[in-house]
C-alpha positions in Angstrom: -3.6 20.1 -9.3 -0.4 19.6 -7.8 1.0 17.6 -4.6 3.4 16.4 -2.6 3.6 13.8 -0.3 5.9 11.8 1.7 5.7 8.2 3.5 8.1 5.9 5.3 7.1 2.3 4.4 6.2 -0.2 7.1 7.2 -3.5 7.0 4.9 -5.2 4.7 5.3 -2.8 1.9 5.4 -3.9 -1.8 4.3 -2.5 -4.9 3.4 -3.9 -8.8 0.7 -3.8 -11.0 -2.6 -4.3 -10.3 -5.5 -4.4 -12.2 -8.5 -2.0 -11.0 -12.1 -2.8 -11.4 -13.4 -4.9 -14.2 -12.3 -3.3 -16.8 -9.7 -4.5 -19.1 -8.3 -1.7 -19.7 -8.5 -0.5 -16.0 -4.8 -1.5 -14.2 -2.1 1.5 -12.4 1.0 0.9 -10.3 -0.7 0.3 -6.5 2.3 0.7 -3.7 1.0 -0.6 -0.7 3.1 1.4 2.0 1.7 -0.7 4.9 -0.8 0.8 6.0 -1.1 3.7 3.3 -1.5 2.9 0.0 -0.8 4.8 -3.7 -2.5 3.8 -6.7 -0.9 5.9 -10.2 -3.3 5.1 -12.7 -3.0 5.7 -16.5 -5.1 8.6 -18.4 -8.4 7.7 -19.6 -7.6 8.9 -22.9 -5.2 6.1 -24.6 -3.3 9.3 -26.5 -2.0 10.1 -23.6 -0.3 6.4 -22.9 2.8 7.1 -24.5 4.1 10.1 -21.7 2.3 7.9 -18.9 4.3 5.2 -20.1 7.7 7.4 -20.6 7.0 8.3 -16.4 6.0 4.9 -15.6 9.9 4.1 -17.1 11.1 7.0 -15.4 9.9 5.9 -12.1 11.2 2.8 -12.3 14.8 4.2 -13.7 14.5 6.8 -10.6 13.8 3.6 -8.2 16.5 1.3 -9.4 18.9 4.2 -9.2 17.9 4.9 -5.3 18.5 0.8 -4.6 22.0 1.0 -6.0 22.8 4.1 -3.9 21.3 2.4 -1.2 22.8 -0.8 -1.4 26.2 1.2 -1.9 25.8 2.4 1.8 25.1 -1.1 3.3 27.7 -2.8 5.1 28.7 -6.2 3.1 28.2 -9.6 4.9 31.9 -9.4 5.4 32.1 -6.5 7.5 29.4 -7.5 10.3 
């Protein structure tokens, strides 16, 4: 199944690990967009970890390279 998606996050957005249910074994990425939220959850089969985890890397390489082009377009303190 594939999709696509887009969302603008409100104010009150964050995002981190969260565990899911009672199980031990049951925790995903949850990005609360205020008011939307996106839960990524790993495979139920733990042979397929190792490529969740090499995404789960990869989104978090991809995000820290959007905040430095981000933060490269900010105006410093200095020129406000």
């Amino acid at each position: 199944m594939s999709s696509n998606a887009t969302w603008s996050p409100g104010p009150d957005a964050v995002a981190g690990m969260r565990v899911l249910g009672m199980a031990s074994d049951s925790a995903g990425l949850v990005i609360y967009l205020h008011p939307d939220s996106l839960a990524i959850t790993p495979p139920a089969d733990p042979a397929q970890w190792p490529a969740f985890v090499r995404l789960m890397r990869e989104i978090r390489d991809g995000a820290d390279e959007l905040a430095r082009f981000m933060d490269q377009g900010q105006p410093s303190s200095r020129d406000t």
